[in-house]
C-alpha positions as CSV (number, residue, x, y, z in Angstrom):
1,X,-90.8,52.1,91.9
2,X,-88.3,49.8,90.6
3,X,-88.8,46.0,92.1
4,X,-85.9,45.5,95.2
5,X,-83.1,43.0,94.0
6,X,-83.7,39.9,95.1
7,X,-80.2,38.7,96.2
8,X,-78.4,41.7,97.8
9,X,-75.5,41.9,100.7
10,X,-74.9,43.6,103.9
11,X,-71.8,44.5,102.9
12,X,-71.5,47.4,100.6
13,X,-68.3,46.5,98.9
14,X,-69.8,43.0,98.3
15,X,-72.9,44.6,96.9
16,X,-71.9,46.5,94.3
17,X,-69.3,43.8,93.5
18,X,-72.6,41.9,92.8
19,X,-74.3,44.5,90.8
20,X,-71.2,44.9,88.5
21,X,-71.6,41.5,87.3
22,X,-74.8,41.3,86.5
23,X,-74.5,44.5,84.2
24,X,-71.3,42.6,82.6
25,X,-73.1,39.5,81.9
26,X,-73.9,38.3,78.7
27,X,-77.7,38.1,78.0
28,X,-79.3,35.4,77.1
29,X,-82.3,34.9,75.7
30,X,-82.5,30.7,74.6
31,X,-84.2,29.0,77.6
32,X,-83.1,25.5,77.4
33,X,-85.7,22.5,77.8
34,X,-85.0,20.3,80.8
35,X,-86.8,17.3,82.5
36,X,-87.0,17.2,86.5
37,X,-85.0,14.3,86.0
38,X,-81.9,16.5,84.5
39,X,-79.1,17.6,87.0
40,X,-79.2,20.9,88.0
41,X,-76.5,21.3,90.6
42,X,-72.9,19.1,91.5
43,X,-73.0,19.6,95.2
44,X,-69.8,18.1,97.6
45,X,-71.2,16.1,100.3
46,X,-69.1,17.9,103.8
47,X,-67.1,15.6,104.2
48,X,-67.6,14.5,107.7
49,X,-66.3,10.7,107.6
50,X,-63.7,11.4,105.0
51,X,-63.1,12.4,101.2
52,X,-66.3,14.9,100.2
53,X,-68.3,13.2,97.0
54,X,-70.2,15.3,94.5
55,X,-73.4,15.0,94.8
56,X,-75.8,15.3,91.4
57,X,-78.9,17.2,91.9
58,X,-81.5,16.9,89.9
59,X,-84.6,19.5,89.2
60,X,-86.9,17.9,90.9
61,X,-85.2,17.8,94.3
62,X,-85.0,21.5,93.6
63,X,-88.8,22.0,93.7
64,X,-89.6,19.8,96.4
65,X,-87.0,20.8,98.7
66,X,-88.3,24.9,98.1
67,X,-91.7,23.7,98.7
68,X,-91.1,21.8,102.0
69,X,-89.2,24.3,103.2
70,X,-92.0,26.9,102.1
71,X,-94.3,24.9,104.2
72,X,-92.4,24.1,107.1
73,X,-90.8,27.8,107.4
74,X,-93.7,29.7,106.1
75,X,-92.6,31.7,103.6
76,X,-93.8,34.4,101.4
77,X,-92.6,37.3,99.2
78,X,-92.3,39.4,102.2
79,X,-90.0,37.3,103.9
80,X,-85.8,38.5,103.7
81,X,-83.5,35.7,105.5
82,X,-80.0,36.3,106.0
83,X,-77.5,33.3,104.6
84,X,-74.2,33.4,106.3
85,X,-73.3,29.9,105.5
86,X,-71.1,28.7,102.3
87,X,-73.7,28.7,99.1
88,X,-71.6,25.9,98.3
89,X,-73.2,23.3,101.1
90,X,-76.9,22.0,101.0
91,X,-77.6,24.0,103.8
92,X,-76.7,27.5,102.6
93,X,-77.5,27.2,99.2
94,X,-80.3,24.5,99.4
95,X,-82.0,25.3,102.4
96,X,-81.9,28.4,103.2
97,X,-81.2,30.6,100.0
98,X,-83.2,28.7,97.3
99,X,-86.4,28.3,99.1
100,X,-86.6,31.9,99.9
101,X,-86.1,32.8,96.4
102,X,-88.8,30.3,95.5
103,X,-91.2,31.5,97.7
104,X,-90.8,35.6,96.5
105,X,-88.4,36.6,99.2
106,X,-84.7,38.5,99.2
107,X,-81.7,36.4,100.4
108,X,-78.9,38.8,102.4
109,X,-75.3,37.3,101.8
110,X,-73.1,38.0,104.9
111,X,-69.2,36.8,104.0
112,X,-68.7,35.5,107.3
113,X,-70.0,34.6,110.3
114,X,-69.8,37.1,113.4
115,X,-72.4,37.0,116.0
116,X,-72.4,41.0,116.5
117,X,-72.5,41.4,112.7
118,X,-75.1,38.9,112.3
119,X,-77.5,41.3,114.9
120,X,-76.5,44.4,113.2
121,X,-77.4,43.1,110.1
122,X,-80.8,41.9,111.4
123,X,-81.8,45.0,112.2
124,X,-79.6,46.9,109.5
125,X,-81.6,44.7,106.7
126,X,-85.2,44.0,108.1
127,X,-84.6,40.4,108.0
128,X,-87.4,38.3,108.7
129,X,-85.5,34.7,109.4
130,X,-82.0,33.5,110.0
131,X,-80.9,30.0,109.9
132,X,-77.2,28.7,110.8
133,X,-75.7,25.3,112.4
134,X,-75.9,24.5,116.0
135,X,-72.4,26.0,117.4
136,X,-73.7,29.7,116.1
137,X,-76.4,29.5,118.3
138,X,-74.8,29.7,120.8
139,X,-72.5,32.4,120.2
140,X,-75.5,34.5,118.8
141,X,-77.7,34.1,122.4
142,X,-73.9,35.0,124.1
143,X,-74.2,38.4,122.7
144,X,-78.0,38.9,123.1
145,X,-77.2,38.1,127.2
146,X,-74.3,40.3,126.9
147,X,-75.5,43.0,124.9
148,X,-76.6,46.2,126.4
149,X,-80.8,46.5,126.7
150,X,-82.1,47.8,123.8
151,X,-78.4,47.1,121.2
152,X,-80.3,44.9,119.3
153,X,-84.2,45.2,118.1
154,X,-84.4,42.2,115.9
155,X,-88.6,43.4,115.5
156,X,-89.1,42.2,111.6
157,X,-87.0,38.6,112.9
158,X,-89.8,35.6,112.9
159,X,-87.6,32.7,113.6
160,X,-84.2,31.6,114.0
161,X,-83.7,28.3,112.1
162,X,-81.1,25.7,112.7
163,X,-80.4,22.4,111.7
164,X,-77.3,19.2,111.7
165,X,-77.8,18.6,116.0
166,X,-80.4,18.6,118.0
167,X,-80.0,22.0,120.4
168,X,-79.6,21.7,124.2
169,X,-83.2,23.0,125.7
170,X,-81.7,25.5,127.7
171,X,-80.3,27.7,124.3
172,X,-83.9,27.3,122.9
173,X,-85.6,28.7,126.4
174,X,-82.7,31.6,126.1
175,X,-83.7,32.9,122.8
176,X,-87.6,32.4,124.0
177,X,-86.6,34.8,126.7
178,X,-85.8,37.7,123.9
179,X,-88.8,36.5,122.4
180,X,-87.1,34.6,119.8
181,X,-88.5,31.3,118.0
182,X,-85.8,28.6,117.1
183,X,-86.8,26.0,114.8
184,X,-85.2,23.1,114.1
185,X,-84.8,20.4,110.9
186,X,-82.4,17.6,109.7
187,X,-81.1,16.5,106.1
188,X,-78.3,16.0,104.0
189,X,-76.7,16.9,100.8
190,X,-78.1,13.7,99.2
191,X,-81.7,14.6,100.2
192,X,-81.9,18.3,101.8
193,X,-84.4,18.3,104.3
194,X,-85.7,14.9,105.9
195,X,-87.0,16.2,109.1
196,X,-88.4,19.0,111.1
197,X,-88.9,20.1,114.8
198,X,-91.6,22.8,115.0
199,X,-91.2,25.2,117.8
200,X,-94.8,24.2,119.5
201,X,-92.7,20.7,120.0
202,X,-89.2,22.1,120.4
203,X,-89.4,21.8,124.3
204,X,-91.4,18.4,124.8
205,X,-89.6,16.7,122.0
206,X,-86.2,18.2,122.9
207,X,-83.3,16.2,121.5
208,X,-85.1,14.8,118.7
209,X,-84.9,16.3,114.8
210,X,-88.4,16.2,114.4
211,X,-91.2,14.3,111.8
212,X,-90.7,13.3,108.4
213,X,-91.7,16.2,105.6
214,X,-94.0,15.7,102.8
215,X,-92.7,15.0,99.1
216,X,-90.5,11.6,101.0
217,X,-91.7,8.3,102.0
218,X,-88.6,8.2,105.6
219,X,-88.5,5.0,107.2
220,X,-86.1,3.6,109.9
221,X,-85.3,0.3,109.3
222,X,-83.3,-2.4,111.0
223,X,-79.5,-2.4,110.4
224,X,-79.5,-6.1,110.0
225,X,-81.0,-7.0,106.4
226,X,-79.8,-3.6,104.7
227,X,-77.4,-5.4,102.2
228,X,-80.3,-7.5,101.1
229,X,-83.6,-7.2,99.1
230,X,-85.1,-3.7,99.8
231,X,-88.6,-5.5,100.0
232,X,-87.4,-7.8,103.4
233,X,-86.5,-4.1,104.8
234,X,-88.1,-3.8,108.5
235,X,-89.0,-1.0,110.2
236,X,-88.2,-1.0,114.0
237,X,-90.4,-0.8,116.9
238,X,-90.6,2.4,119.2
239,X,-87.5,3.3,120.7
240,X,-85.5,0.6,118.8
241,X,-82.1,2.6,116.6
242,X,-81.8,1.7,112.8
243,X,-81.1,3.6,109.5
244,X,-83.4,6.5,108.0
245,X,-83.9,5.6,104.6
246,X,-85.8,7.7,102.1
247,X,-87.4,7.6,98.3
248,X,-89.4,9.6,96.6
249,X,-88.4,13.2,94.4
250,X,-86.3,14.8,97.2
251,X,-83.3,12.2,96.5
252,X,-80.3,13.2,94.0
253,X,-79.5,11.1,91.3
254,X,-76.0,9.9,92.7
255,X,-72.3,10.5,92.7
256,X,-70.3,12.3,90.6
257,X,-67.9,9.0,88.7
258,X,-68.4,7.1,92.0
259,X,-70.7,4.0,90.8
260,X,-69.5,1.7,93.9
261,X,-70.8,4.4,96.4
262,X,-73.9,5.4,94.2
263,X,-74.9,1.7,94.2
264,X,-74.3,1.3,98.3
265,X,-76.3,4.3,98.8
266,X,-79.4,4.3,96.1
267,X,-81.0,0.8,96.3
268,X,-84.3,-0.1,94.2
269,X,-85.2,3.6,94.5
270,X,-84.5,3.8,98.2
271,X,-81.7,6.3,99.4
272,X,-79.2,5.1,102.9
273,X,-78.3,8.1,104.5
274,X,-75.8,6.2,106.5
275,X,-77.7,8.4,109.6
276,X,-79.1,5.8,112.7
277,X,-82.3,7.1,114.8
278,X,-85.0,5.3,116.8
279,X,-88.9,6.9,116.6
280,X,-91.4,7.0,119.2
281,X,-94.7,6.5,119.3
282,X,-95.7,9.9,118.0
283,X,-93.5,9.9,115.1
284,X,-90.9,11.8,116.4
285,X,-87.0,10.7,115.4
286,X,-84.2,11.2,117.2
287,X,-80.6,10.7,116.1
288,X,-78.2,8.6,117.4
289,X,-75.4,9.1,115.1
290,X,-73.8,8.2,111.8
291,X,-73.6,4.3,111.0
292,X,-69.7,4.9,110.3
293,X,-69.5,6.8,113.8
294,X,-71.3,3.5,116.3
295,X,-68.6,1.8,117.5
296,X,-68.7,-1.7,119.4
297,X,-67.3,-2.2,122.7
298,X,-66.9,-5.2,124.3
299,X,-69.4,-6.9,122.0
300,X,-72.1,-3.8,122.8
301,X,-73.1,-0.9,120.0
302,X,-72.2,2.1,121.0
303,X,-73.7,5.5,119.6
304,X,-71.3,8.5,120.1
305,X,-74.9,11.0,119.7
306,X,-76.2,9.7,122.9
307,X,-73.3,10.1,125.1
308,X,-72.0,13.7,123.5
309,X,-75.8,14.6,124.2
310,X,-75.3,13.3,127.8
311,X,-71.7,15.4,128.3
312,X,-73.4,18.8,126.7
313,X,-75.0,19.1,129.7
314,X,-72.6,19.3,132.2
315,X,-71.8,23.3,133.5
316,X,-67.7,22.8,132.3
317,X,-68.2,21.2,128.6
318,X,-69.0,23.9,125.9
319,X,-68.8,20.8,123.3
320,X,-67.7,17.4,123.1
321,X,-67.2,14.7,120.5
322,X,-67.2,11.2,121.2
323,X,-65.1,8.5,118.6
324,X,-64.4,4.8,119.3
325,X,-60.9,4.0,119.4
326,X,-59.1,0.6,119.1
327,X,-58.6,-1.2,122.3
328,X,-56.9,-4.9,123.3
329,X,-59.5,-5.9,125.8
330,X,-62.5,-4.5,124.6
331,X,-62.2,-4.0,120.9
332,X,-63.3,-0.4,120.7
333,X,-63.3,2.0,123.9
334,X,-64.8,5.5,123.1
335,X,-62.1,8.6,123.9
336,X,-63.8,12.3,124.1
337,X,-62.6,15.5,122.8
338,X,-63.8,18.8,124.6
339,X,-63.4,22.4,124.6
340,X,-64.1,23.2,127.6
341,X,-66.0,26.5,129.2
342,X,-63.4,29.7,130.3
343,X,-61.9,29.4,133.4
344,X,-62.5,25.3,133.7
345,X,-60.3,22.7,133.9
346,X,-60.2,18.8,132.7
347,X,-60.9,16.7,135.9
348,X,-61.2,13.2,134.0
349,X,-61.7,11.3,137.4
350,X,-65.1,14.0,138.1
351,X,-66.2,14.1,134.5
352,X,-66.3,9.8,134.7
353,X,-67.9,9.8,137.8
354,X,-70.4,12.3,136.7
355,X,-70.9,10.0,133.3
356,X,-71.7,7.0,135.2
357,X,-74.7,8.0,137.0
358,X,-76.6,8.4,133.5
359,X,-74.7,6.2,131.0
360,X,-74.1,2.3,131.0
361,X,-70.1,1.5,132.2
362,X,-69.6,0.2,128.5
363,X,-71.0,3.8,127.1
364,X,-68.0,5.9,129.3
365,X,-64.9,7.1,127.2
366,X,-62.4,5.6,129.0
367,X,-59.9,8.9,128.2
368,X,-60.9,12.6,127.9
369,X,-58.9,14.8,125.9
370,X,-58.9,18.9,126.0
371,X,-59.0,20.8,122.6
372,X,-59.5,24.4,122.0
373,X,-61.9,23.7,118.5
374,X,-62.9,20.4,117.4
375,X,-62.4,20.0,113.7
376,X,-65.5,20.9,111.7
377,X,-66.6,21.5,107.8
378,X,-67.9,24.4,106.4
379,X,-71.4,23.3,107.2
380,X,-70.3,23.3,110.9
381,X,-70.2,19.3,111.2
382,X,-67.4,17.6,112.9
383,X,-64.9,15.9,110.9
384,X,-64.5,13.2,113.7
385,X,-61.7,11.3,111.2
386,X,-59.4,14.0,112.1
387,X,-59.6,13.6,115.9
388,X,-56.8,10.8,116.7
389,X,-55.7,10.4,120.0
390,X,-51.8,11.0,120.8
391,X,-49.3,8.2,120.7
């Protein structure tokens, strides 16, 4: 029996578009020598605070990032996982597609993403694991609730994977109740993954991204001393929000003719992911947004994370972003963009009132504005620079 390809799609146009250019390719026999140290891949950044930067990827970050990925996911030649995300972000490509590969496994290409078309295909394709960003999740447990019993059979499916924002613990009990595991992780272009949230912790650790991986010294350090020596850097106490910082063979080599933001974000070895957390005593980080997103109000840091997280959970929001926007009194105030669930309506006054029994006065956006999408990136992250409040 000849060996199944290794890289097929559910679509059978797509396929056999695939298997018409391997035949046309041009053999080639010479293998040429490379160190880990060599770039392998020029991967853009997504973009979310501005202009995308290409990323160089080196060999090494290759292997390391298959192997933790191997280890946290568990997987072996058996496993098939369906990629519906752009092979041309970390996440597809890096994450989800290489590993797999690495480990012995076949990668199913979907074109697009449709949550009916992403259960057919489950079942259609005996996949074993599925990973996507956060906002899919949600539109792939809608159509599980809303699917007649029995529609979809998802039996070879171990575990949903997701990753970029911690998920609310109500979606991960609603895919436990079709017997579905959703883990969780956290990374970046410039690193892959940083972080993961195993399901056994998904429910007592909700809202955090999860532990360190192996193959990467991560650290949060204090935000004051980051422009200075790297060996003055402090990590801060329990509960206390700073910068995740990383070294070791998981980091690229820099930017793509960018030297200025190479040197602001590889330091003595050290990588600055630009991404602020706090840990707690177990270990366990938790975002609390981008450094370039933490706004100051009034003299107070604000992190957008903690009040978005906040807002998801209240019954008329379906998702919300938070920005800081330029204010005469106060410096900064924060304004919130949110598509809101069918059949609601914006009732700022409520929505304020509601805030202020869990967040500090200085924390509330003082203005609410409705938007059918918010802006995102391939990858599914928000492009918050394009969210600008009317004149």
């Amino acid at each position: 029996m000849p060996e199944p390809p290794r890289v097929t799609s559910s679509q059978d146009d797509a396929r056999s578009g695939y298997e018409a250019a391997l035949a046309a390719a041009d053999p080639w026999d010479a293998v040429a020598p490379v160190s880990p140290e060599d770039p392998m891949i020029l991967m853009y950044t997504s973009g979310t605070t501005g202009t995308p930067k290409g990323a160089l990827l080196p060999h090494r970050k290759t292997l390391y990032n298959a192997r933790n990925a191997e280890i946290f996911l568990g997987l072996s030649s058996q496993d098939r996982a369906l990629v519906v995300l752009p092979l041309f972000h970390s996440f597809g490509l890096k994450i989800l597609a290489l590993p797999t590969l690495y480990a012995g496994g076949a990668v199913v290409l979907q074109e697009r993403f449709d949550s009916e078309r992403v259960w057919d295909a489950v079942d259609r394709e005996d996949i074993s694991f599925f990973g996507g960003v956060p906002t899919m999740f949600r539109a792939l447990l809608d159509c599980l609730d809303e699917a007649p019993e029995g529609r979809f059979q998802h039996e070879r499916l171990r575990f949903l994977f997701t990753a970029g924002a911690a998920i609310p613990v109500e979606t991960i009990r609603g895919f436990e109740r079709h017997g579905l595991v959703l883990k969780q992780g956290f990374g970046q272009t410039e690193t892959s993954i940083l972080c993961c949230l195993d399901a056994a912790d998904a429910i007592r650790k909700a809202g955090s991204i999860g532990r360190p991986v192996q193959h990467a010294d991560v650290r949060v350090v204090r935000n004051a001393g980051l422009d200075g020596p790297t060996d003055r850097w402090e990590k801060v106490a329990a509960g206390e929000a700073g910068e995740i910082v990383v070294r070791g063979p998981i980091t690229m080599i820099g930017y793509w003719e960018k030297p200025e933001a190479t040197a602001e974000t590889l330091r003595d070895g050290w990588l600055r992911t630009g991404d602020l957390a706090t840990v707690d005593s177990e270990g366990f980080l938790s975002l609390v947004g981008r450094a370039r997103d933490m706004y100051i109000s009034g003299g107070e840091n604000v992190y957008p994370a903690e009040i978005e997280a906040v807002f998801e959970e209240h019954p008329d929001i379906r998702e919300i972003a938070v920005t800081g926007v330029a204010d005469d009194r106060w410096g900064e105030v924060g304004h919130a963009w949110c598509v809101l669930e069918p059949g609601t309506t914006l009732d700022e006054a409520a929505l304020h009132a509601w805030g202020a029994t869990q967040l500090a006065d200085f924390k509330l956006p003082r203005r609410f504005h409705v938007v059918t999408e918010l802006p995102r990136t391939a990858s599914g992250k928000v492009q918050k620079h394009l969210l600008i409040p009317a004149s």
